[in-house]
BAVO-674150 format. One record per residue (C-alpha): residue number from 1; residue in one letter; y, x, z. Coordinates in nm, 3 decimals, always signed. Each point is the difference from the previous one (the first is absolute). Layout:
// residues N
(NUM; "a"; (Y; X; Z)) ...
// end
This chain:
// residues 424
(1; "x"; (+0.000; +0.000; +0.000)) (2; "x"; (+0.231; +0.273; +0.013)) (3; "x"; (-0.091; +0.186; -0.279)) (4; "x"; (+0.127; -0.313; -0.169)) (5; "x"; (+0.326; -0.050; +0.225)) (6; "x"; (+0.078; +0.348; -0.109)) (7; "x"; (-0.064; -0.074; -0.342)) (8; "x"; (+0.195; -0.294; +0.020)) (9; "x"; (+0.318; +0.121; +0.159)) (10; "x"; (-0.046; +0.268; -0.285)) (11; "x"; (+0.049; -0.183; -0.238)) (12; "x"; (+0.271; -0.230; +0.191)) (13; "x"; (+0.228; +0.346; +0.051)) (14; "x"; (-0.073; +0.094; -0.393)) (15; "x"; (+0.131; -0.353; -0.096)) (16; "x"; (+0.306; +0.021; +0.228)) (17; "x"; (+0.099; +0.330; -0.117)) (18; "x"; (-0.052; -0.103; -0.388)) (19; "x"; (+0.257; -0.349; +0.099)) (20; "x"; (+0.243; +0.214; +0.206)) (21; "x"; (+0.063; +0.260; -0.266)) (22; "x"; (+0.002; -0.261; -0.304)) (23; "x"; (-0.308; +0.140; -0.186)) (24; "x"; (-0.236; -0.228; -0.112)) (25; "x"; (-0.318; +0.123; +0.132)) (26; "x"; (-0.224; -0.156; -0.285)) (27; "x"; (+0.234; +0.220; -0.240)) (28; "x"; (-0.125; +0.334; +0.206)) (29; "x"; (-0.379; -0.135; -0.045)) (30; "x"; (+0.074; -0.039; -0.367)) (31; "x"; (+0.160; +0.369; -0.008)) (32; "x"; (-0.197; +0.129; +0.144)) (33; "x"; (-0.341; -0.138; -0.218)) (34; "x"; (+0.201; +0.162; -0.304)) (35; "x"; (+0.068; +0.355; +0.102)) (36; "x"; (-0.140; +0.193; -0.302)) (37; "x"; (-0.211; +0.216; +0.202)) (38; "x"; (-0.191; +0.168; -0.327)) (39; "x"; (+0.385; +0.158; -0.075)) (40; "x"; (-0.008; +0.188; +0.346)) (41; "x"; (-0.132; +0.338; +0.050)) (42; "x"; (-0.216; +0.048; +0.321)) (43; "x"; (+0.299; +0.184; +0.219)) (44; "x"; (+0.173; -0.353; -0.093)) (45; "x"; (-0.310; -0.175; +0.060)) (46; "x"; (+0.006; +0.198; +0.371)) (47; "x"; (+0.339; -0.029; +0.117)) (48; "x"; (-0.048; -0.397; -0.125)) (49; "x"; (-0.299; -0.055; +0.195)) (50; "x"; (+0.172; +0.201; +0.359)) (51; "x"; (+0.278; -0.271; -0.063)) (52; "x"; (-0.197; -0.302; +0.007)) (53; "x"; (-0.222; +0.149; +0.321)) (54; "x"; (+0.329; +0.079; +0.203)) (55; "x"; (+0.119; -0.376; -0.128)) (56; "x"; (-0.293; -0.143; +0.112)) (57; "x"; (+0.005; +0.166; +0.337)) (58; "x"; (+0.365; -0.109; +0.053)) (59; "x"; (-0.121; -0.338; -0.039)) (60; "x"; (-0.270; +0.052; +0.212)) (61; "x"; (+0.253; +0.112; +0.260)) (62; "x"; (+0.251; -0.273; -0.049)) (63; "x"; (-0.257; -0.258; +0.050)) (64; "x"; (-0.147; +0.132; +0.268)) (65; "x"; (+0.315; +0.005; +0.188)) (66; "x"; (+0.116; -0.316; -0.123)) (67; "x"; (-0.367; -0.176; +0.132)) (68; "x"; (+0.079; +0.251; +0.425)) (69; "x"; (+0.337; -0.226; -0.085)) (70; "x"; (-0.219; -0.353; +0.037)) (71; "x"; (-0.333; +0.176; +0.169)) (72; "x"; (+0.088; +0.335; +0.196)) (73; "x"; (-0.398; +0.019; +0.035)) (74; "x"; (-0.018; +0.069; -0.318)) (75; "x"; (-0.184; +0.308; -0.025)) (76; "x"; (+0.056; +0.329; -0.310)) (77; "x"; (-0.321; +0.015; -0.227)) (78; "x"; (-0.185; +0.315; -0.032)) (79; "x"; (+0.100; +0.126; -0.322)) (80; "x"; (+0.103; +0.309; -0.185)) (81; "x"; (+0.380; -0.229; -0.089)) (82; "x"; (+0.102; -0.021; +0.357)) (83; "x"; (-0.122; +0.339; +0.141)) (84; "x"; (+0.189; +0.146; -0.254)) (85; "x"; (+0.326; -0.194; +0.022)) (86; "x"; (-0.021; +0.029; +0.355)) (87; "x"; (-0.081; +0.360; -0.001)) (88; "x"; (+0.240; +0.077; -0.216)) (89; "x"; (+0.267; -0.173; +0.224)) (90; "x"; (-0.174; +0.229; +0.300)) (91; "x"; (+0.038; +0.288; -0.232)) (92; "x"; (+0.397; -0.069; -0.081)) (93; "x"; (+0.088; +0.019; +0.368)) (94; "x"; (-0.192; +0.311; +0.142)) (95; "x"; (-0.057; +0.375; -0.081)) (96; "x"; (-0.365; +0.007; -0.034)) (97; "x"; (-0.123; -0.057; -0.317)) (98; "x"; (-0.219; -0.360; +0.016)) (99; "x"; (-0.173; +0.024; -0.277)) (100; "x"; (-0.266; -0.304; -0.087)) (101; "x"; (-0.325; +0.117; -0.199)) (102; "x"; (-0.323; -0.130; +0.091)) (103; "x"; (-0.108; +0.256; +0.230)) (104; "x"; (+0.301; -0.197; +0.201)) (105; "x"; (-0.149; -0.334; -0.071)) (106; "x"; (-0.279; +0.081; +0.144)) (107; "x"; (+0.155; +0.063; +0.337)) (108; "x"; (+0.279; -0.277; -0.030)) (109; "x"; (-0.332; -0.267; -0.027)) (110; "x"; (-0.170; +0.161; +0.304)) (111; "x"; (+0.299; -0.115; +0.199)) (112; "x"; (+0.099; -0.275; -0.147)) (113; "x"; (-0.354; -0.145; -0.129)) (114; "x"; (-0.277; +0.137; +0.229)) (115; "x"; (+0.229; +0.146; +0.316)) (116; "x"; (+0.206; -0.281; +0.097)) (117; "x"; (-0.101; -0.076; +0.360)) (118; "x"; (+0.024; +0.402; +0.029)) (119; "x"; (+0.337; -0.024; -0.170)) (120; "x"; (+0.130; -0.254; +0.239)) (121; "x"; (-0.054; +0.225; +0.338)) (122; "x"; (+0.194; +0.278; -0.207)) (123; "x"; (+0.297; -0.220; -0.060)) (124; "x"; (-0.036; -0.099; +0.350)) (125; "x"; (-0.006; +0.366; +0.151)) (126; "x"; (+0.278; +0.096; -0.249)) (127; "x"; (+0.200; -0.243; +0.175)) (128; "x"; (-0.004; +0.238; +0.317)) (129; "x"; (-0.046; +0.346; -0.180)) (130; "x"; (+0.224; -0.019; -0.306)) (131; "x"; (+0.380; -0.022; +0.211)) (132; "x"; (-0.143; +0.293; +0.185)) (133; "x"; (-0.106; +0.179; -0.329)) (134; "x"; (+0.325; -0.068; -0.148)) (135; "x"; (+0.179; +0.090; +0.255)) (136; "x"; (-0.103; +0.348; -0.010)) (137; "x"; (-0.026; -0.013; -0.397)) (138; "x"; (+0.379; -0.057; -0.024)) (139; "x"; (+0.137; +0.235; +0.270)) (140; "x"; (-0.150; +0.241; -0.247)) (141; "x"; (+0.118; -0.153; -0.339)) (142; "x"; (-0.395; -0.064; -0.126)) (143; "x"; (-0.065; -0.300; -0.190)) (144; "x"; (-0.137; -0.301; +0.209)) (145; "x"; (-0.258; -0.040; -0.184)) (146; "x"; (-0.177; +0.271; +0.151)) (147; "x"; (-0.077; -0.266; +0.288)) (148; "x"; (-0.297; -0.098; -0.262)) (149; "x"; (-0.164; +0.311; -0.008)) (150; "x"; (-0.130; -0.061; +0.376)) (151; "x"; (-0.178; -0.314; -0.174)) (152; "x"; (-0.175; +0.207; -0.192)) (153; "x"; (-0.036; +0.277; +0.280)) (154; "x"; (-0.141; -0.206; +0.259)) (155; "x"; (+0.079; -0.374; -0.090)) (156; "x"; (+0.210; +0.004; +0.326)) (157; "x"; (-0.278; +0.051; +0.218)) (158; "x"; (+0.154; +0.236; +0.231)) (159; "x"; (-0.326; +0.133; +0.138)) (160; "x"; (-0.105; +0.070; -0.355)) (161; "x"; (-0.265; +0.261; +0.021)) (162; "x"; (-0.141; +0.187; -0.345)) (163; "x"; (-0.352; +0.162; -0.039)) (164; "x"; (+0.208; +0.319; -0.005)) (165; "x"; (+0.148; -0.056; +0.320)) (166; "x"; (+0.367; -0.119; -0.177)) (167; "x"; (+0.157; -0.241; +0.264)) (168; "x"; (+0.244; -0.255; +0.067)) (169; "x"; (+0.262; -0.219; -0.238)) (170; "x"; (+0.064; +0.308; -0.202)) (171; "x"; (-0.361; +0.150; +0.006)) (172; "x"; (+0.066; +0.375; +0.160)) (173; "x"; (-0.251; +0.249; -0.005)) (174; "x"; (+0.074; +0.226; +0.362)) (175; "x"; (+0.097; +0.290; -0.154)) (176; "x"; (+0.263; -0.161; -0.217)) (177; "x"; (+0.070; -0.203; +0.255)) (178; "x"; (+0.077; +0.293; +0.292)) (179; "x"; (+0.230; +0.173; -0.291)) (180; "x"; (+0.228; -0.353; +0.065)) (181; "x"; (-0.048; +0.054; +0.381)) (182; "x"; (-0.276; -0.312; +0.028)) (183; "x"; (-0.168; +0.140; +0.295)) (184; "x"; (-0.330; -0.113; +0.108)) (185; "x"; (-0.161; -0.023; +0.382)) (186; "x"; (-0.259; -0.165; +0.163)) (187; "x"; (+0.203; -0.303; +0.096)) (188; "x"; (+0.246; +0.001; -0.319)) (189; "x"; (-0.030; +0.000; -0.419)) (190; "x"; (+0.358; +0.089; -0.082)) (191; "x"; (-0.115; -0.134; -0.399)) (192; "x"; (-0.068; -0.307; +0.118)) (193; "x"; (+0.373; -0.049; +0.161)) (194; "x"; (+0.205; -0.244; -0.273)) (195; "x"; (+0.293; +0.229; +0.089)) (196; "x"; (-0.084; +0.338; -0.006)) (197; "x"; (-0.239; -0.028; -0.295)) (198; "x"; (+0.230; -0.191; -0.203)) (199; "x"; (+0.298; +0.304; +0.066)) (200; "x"; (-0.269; +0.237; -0.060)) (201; "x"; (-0.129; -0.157; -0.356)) (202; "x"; (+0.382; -0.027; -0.089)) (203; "x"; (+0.053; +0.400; +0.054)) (204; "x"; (-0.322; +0.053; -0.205)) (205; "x"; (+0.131; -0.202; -0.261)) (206; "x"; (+0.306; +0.172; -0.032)) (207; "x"; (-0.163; +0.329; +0.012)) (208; "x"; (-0.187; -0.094; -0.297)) (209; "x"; (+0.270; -0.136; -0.211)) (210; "x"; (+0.172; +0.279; +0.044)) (211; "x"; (-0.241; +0.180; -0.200)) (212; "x"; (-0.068; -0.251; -0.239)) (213; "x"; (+0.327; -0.195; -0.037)) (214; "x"; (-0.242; -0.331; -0.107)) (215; "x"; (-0.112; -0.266; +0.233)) (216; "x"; (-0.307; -0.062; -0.181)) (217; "x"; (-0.083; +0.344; +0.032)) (218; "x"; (+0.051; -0.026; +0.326)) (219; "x"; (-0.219; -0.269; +0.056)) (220; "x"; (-0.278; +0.211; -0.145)) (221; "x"; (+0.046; +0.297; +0.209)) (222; "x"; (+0.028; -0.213; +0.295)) (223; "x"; (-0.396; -0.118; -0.090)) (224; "x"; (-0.123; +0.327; -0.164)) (225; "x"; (+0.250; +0.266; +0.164)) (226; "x"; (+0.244; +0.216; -0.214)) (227; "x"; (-0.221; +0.216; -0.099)) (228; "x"; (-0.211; -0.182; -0.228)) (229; "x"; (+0.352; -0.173; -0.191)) (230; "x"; (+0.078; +0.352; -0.056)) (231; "x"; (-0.360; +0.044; -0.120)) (232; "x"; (+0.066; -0.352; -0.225)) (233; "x"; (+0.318; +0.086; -0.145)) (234; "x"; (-0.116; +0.365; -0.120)) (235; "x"; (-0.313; -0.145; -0.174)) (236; "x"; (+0.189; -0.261; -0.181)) (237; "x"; (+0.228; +0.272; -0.155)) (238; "x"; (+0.244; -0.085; +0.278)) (239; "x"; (+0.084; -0.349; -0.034)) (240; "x"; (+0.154; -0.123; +0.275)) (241; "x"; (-0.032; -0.368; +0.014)) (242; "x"; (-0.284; -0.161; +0.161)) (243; "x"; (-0.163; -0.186; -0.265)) (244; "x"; (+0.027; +0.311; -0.172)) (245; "x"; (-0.168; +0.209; +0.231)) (246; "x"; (-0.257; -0.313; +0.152)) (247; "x"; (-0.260; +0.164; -0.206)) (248; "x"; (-0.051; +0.302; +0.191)) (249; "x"; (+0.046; -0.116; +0.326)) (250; "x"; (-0.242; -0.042; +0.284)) (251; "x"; (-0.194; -0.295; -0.139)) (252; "x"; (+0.095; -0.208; +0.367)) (253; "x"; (+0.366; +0.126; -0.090)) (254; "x"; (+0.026; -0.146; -0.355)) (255; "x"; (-0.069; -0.352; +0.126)) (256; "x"; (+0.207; +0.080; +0.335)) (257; "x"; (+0.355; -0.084; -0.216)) (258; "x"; (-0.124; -0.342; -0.140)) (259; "x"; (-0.129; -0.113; +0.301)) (260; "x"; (+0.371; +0.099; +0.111)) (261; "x"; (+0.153; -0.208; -0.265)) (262; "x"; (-0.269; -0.307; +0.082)) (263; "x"; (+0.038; -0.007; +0.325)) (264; "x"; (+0.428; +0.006; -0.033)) (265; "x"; (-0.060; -0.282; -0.255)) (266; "x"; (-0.216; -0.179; +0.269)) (267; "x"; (+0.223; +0.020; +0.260)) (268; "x"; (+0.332; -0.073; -0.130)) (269; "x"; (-0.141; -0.314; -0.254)) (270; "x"; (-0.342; -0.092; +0.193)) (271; "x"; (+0.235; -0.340; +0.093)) (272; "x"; (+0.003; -0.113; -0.358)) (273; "x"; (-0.365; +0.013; -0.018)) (274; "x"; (-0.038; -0.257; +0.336)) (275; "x"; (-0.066; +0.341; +0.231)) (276; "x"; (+0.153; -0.005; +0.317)) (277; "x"; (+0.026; +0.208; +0.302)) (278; "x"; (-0.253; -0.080; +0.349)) (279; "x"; (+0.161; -0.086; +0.321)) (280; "x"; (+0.144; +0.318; +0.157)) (281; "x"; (+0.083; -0.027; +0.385)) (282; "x"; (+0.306; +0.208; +0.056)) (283; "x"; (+0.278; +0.181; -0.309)) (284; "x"; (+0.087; +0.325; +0.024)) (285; "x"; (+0.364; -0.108; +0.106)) (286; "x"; (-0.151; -0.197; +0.288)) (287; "x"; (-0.096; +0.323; +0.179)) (288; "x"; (+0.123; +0.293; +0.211)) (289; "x"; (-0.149; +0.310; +0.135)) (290; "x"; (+0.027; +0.116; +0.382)) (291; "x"; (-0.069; +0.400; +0.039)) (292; "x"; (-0.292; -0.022; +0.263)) (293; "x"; (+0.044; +0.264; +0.329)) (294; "x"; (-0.356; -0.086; +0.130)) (295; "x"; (-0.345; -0.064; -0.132)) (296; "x"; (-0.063; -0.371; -0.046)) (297; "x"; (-0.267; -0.218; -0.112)) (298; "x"; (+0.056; -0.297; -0.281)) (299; "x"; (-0.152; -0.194; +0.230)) (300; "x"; (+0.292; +0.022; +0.293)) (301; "x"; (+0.251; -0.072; -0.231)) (302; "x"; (-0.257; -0.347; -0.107)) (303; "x"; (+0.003; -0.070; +0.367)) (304; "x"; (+0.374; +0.071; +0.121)) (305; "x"; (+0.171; -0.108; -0.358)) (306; "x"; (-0.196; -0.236; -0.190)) (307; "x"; (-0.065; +0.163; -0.280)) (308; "x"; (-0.332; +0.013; -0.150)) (309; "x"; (-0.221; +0.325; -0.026)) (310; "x"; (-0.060; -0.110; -0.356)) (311; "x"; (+0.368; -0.001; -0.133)) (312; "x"; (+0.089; +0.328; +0.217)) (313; "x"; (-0.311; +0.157; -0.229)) (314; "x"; (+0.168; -0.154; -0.293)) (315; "x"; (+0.310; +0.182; +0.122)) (316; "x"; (-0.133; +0.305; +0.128)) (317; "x"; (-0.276; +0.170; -0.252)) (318; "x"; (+0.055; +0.347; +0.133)) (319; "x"; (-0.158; -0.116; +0.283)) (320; "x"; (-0.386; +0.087; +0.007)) (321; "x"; (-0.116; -0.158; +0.356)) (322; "x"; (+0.341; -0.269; +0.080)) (323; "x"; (+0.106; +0.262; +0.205)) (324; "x"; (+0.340; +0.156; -0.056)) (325; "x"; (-0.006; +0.371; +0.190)) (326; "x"; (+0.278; +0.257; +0.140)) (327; "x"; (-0.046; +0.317; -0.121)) (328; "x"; (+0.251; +0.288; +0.088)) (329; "x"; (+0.230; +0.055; -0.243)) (330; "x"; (-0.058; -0.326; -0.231)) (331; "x"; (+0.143; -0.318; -0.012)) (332; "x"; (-0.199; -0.309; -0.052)) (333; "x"; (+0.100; -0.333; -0.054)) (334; "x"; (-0.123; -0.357; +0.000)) (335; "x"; (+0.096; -0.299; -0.269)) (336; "x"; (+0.049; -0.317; +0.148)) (337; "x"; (+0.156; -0.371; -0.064)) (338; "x"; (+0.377; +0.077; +0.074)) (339; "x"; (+0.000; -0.298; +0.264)) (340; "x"; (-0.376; +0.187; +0.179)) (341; "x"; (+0.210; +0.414; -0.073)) (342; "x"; (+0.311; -0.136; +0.196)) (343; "x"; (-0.229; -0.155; +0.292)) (344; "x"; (-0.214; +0.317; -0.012)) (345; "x"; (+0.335; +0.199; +0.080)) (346; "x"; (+0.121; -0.228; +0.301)) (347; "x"; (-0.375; -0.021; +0.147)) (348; "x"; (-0.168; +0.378; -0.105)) (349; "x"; (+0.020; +0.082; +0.375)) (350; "x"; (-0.219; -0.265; +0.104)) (351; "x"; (-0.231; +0.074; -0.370)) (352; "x"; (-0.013; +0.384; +0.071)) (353; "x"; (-0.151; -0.124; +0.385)) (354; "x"; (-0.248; -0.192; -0.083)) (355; "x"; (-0.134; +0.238; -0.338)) (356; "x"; (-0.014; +0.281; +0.288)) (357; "x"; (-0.280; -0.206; +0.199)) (358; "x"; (-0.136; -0.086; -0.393)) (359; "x"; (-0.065; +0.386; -0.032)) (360; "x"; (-0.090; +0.135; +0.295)) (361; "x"; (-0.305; -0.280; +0.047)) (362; "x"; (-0.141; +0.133; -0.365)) (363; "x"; (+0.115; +0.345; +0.018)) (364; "x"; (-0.369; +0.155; +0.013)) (365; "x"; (-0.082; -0.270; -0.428)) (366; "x"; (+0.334; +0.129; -0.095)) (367; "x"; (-0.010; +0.249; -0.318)) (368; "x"; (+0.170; +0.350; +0.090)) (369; "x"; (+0.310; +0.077; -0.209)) (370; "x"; (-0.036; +0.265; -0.260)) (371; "x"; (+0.224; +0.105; -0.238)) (372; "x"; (-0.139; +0.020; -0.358)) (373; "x"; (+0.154; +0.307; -0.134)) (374; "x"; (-0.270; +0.134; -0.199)) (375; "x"; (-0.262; -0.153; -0.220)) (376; "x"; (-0.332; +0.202; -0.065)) (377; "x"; (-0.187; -0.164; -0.304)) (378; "x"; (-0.416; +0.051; +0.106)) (379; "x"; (-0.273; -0.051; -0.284)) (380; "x"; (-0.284; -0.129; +0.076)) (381; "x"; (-0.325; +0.194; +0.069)) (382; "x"; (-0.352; -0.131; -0.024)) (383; "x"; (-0.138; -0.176; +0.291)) (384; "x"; (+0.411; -0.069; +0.143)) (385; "x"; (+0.068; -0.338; +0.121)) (386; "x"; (+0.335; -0.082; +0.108)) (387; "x"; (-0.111; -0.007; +0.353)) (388; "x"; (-0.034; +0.393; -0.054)) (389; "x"; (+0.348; +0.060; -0.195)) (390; "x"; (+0.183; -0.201; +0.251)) (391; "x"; (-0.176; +0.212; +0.305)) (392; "x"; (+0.117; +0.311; -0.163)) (393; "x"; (+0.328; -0.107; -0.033)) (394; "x"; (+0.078; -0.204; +0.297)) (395; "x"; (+0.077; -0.314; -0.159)) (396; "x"; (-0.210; -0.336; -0.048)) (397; "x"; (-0.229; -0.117; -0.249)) (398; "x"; (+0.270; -0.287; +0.006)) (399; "x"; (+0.332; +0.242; -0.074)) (400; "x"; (-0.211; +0.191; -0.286)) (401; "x"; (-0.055; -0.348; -0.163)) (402; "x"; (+0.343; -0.132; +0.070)) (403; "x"; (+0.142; +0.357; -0.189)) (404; "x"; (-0.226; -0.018; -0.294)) (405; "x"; (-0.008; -0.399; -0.060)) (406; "x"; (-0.351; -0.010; +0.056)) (407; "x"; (-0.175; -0.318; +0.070)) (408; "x"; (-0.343; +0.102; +0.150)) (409; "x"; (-0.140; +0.315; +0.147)) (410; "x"; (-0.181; +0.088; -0.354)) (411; "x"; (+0.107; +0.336; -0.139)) (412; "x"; (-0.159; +0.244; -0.263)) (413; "x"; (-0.077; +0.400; -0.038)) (414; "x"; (+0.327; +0.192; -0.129)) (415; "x"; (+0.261; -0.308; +0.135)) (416; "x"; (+0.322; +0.104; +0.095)) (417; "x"; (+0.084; -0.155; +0.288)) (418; "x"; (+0.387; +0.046; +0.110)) (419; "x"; (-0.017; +0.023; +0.436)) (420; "x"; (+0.334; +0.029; +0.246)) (421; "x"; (-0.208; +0.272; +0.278)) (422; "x"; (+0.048; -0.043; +0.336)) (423; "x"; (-0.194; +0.331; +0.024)) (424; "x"; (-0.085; +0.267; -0.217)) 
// end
């Protein structure tokens, strides 16, 4: 039924538009049956044919807006007309280069077609992440649309965790990640902090454009490292555009940039196509952060502010165990509800009280505090379990899975397995 409504109002907006300019519409039928197509060369033939597509498409457009006018339900179709007039209206008003092929396609329908429910909780987290992102984007002059890449990074799952051991919204590894000063402890995953990653992914960014002066390049050393674009540009004879180069990329890199573009085109249009974002229970703007002066549990702040242990998680990421430490010479600090962060300040007397008695009566289950400074990567000798690599090291089986996104205790001869020592 609405395939035929938008039909319909199709051909009501062509009929208006032939009576408000005085051309009799029947006379542009009748031209357009005579065009003496056998006297046209096939450039002619070309250019003719791109005419009537990008007319048809502007139809296409106009009655699709006309029908939102009477039915705001309405929802785009899935066709190669309205990615490209939408991606070329995308394109106009941002410095990447949003290109549509079909290797785009391809991603655009697994959002919009197969991913919508997933789609939806993105919006809905964007709702919270992207001021923050944008907030640091602009203070350094980056294009906004940089917010998007996190979708593809992580799709805003803040606790993100790769098979390589890349973490949080902007997927660090901990080597990059302790260049940017993301520190890591027993208690505390700087990458997963919204803040600090997001400043830190900004100063990589910037790094890398100033060596490639190309936000699509950028995008694809951000995936592959510099390195291999280097590698790219010299084997294509030194092109420097991405397309150009996509061939001798990283094969995970050369699909990295359209899943970019998708994912944009997902986010900023995903409305059109009936998409909409989850329920999200706070906005970023709705917040505040109180610097914390003793250890506390999420639970005391549940129990003397209201606030659920599920939203402070939600807040908090960086914290492994809903415990927020002091450590000499660090600051930490806890997101909350700005109504719950102004309580917190009047009442942390009474808070810091009780999460004393919290700590002393599970002193003896509570994990000791160790700095993770250096990372030793072990491979895997016959007859090792993890039971034996984590007694070497002083760690848990637990932490070793945690570090190298393993899901059972199953490893093989000649594994690398990244470990955090307690011990050497």
């Amino acid at each position: 039924m609405r395939t035929f409504s938008l039909v319909f109002a199709g051909l009501l907006a062509f009929s208006a538009f032939g009576q408000e300019t005085g051309v009799d519409s029947s006379a542009v039928v009748a031209d357009s049956v005579q065009v003496p197509t056998t006297d046209l060369d096939s450039a002619a033939l070309h250019a003719l044919d791109e005419r009537l597509a990008r007319l048809d498409s502007e139809h296409l457009m106009f009655a699709f807006h006309s029908l939102r006018e009477v039915d705001t339900n309405t929802p785009l179709p899935l066709t190669d007309s309205v990615f490209e007039y939408y991606m070329a209206e995308l394109d106009a008003r941002t410095p990447f280069e949003m290109a549509y092929n079909p290797v785009v396609k391809r991603y655009l329908e697994r959002y919009l077609k197969y991913g919508t429910a997933r789609l939806s909780r993105m919006m809905a987290h964007g709702q919270y992440y992207f001021p923050m992102f944008e907030e640091h984007l602009d203070k350094y002059d980056m294009p906004l649309e940089i917010k998007y890449l996190a979708v593809v990074e992580s799709a805003l799952n803040p606790k993100a965790r790769s098979y390589v051991g890349a973490t949080g919204l902007w997927q660090f590894m901990y080597g990059t990640g302790k260049l940017y000063d993301l520190k890591v402890n027993s208690y505390v995953d700087d990458r997963n902090d919204p803040l600090k990653s997001t400043e830190a992914a900004c100063q990589y960014m910037l790094k890398m454009y100033d060596v490639f002066e190309d936000w699509n390049l950028v995008l694809a050393a951000y995936n592959s490292g510099p390195g291999n674009v280097r590698k790219a540009i010299r084997r294509s004879g030194g092109k420097t555009s991405y397309w150009e180069i996509r061939p001798f990329l990283p094969r995970e890199t050369s699909a990295y940039v359209p899943l970019f573009i998708a994912a944009t085109y997902a986010m900023e249009y995903g409305h059109l196509y009936g998409i909409g974002p989850a329920d999200i229970p706070v906005y970023y703007m709705e917040t505040d952060t109180v610097r914390i002066t003793q250890q506390v549990h999420f639970k005391q702040i549940q129990d003397e502010l209201g606030v659920d242990e599920a939203l402070m998680e939600f807040l908090n990421p960086q914290y492994k165990y809903k415990i927020v430490p002091v450590v000499k010479g660090q600051d930490y600090f806890l997101s909350l509800p700005k109504d719950a962060a102004n309580h917190f300040r009047i009442g942390q007397d009474s808070i810091y009280k009780v999460a004393e008695g919290y700590f002393e009566s599970r002193a003896s289950s509570m994990p000791d505090f160790t700095q993770m400074n250096e990372r030793t990567v072990h491979r895997v000798k016959s007859g090792e379990t993890l039971g034996h690599i984590a007694g070497k090291y002083g760690v848990g089986v637990s932490e070793i899975k945690r570090w190298n996104g393993l899901k059972s205790d199953m490893i093989r001869v000649g594994q690398r397995i990244v470990v955090y020592p307690r011990r050497l």
